[in-house]
Backbone as CSV, one residue per row, in Angstrom:
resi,resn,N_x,N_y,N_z,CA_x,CA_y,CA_z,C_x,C_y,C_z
1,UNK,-30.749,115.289,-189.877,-30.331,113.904,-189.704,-30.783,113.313,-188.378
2,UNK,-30.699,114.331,-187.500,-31.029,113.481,-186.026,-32.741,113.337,-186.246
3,UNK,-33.512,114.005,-186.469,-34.898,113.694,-186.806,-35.193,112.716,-187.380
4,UNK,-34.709,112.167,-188.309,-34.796,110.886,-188.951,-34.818,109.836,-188.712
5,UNK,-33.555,109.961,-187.534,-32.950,108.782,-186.232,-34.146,108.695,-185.674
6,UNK,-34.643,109.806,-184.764,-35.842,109.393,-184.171,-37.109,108.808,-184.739
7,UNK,-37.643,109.371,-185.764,-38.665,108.884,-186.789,-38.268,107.188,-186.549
8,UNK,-37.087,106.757,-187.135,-36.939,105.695,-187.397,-36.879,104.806,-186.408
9,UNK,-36.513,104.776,-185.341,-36.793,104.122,-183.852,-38.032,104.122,-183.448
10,UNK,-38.775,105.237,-183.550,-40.438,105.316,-183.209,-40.878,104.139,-184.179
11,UNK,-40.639,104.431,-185.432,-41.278,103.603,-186.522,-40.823,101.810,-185.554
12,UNK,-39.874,101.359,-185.664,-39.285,100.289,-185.034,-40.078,99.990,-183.905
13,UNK,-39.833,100.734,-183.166,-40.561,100.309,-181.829,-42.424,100.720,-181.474
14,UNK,-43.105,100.538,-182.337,-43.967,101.521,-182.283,-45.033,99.695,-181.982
15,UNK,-45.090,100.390,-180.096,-45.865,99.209,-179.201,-46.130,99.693,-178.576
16,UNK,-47.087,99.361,-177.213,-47.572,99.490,-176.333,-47.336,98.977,-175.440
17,UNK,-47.298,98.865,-174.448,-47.368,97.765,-173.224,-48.300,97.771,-172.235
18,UNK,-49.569,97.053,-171.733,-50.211,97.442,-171.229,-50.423,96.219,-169.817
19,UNK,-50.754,96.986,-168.663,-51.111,96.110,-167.381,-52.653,95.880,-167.163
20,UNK,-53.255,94.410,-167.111,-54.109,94.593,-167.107,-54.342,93.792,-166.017
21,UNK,-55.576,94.097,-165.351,-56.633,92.925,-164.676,-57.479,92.171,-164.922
22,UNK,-58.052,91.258,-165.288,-58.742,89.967,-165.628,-59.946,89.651,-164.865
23,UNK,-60.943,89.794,-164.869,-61.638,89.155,-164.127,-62.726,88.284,-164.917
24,UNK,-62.006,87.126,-164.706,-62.913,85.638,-165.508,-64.607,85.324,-164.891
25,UNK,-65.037,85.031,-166.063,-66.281,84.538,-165.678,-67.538,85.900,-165.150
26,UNK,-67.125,86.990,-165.743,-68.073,87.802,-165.658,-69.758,87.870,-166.696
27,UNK,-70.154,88.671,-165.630,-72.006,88.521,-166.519,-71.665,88.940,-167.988
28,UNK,-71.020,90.778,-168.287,-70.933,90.712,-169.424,-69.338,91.401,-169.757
29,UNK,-68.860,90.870,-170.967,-67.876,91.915,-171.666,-67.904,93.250,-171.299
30,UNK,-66.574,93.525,-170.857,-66.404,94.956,-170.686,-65.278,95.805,-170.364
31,UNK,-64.569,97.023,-170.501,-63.545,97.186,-170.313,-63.566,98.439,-169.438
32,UNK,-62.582,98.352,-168.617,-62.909,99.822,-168.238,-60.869,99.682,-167.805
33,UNK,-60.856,101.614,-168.518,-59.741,101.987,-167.937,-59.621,102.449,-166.990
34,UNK,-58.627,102.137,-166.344,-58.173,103.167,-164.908,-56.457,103.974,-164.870
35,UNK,-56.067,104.676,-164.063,-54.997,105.305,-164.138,-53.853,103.964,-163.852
36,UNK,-52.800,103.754,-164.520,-52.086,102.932,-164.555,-51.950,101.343,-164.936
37,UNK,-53.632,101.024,-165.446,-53.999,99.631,-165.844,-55.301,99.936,-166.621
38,UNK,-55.510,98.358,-167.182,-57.299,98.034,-167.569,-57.799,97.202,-166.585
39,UNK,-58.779,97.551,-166.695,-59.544,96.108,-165.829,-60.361,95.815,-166.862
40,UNK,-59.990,94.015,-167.326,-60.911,93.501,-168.399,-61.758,92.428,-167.973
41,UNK,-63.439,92.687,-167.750,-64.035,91.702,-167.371,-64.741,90.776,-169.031
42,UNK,-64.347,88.950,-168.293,-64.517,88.279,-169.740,-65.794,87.435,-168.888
43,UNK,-66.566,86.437,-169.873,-67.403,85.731,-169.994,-67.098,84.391,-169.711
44,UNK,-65.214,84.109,-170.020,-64.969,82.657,-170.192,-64.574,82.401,-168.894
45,UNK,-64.267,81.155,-168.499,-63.289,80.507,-167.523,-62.307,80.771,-167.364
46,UNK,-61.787,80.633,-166.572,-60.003,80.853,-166.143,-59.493,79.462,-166.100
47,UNK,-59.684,78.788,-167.142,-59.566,76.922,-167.525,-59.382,77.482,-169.356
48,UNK,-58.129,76.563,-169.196,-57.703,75.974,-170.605,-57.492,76.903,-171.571
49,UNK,-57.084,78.112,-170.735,-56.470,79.381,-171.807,-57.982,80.080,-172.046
50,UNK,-58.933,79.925,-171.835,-60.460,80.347,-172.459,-60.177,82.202,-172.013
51,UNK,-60.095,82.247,-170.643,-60.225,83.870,-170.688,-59.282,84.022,-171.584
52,UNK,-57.579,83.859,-171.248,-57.028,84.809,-172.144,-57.246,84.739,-173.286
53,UNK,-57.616,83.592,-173.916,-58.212,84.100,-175.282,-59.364,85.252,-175.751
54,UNK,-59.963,85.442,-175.082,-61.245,86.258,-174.352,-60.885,87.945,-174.153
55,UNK,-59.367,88.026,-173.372,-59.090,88.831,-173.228,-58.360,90.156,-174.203
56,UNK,-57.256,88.492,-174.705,-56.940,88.707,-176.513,-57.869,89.304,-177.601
57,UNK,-58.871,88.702,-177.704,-60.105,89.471,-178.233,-60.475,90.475,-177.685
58,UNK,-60.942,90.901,-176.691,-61.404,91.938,-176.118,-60.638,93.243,-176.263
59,UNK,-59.209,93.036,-176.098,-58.356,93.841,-176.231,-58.151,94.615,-177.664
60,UNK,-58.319,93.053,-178.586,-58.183,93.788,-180.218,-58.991,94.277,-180.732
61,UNK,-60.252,94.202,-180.505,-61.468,94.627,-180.586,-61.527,95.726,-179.985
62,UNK,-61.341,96.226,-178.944,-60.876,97.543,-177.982,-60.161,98.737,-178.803
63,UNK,-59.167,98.225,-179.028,-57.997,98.999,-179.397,-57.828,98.904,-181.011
64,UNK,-58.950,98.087,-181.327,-58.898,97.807,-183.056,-57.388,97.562,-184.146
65,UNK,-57.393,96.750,-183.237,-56.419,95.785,-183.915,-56.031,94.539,-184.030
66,UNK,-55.145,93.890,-184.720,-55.601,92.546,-185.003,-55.006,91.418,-183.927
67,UNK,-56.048,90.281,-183.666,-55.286,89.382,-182.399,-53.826,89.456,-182.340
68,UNK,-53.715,88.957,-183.799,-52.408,88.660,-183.678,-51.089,89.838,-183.612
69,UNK,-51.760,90.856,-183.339,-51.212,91.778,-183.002,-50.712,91.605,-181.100
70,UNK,-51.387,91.566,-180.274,-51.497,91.601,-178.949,-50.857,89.675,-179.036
71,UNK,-49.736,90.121,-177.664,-48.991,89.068,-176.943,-48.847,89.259,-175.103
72,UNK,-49.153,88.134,-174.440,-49.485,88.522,-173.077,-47.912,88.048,-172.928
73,UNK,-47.351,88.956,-172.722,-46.085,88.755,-172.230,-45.750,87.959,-170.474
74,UNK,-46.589,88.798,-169.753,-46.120,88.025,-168.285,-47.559,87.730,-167.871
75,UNK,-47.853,86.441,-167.177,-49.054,86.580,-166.390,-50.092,85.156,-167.260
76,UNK,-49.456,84.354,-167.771,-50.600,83.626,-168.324,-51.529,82.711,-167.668
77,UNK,-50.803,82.574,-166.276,-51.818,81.518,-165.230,-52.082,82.987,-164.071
78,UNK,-52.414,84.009,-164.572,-53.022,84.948,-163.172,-53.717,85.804,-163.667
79,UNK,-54.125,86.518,-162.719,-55.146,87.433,-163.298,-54.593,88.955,-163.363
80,UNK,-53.724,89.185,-163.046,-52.742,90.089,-163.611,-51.499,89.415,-164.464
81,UNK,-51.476,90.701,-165.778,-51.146,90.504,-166.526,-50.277,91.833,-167.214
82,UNK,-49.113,91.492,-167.854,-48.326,92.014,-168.917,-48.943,92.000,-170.401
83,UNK,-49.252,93.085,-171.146,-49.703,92.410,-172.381,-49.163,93.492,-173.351
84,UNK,-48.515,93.114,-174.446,-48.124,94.172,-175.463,-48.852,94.327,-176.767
85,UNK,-49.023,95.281,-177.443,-50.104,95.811,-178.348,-49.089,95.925,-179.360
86,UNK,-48.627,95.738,-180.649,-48.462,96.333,-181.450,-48.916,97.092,-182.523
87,UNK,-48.514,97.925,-183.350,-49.886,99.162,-183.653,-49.305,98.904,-185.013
């Protein structure tokens, strides 16, 4: 019975949370991990939502899953960022 409990909370909660860095307006797409964050370099502006949309993509595309999967929880006017993955 207690195995089940757990199964079933994993199942429930089954996210990610990830810290990332941003760096707008780079030459090309690219991701690189590091110990405790990503650093995601995008193509777009840091104007009118363009990176994080950029980043949104990059991320689901990354991690192969769907946009609307990934929500930037903290950080939408900076270049650090909160972002959660759901799987």
């Amino acid at each position: 019975p207690n195995i089940g409990a757990k199964v079933f909370i994993l199942y429930i909660f089954s996210f990610m949370i990830l810290k990332v860095k941003v760096f707008p307006n780079a030459r090309k797409l690219r991701i690189v991990e590091e110990e405790g964050f990503i650093k995601v370099y995008v193509n777009a502006p840091a104007a009118d939502g363009k990176a994080n949309n950029a980043v949104v993509k990059a991320i689901a595309e990354h991690r192969q899953v769907r946009k609307s999967a990934i929500t930037i929880i903290k950080g939408l006017r900076s270049r650090n960022k909160t972002i959660e993955v759901d799987q």
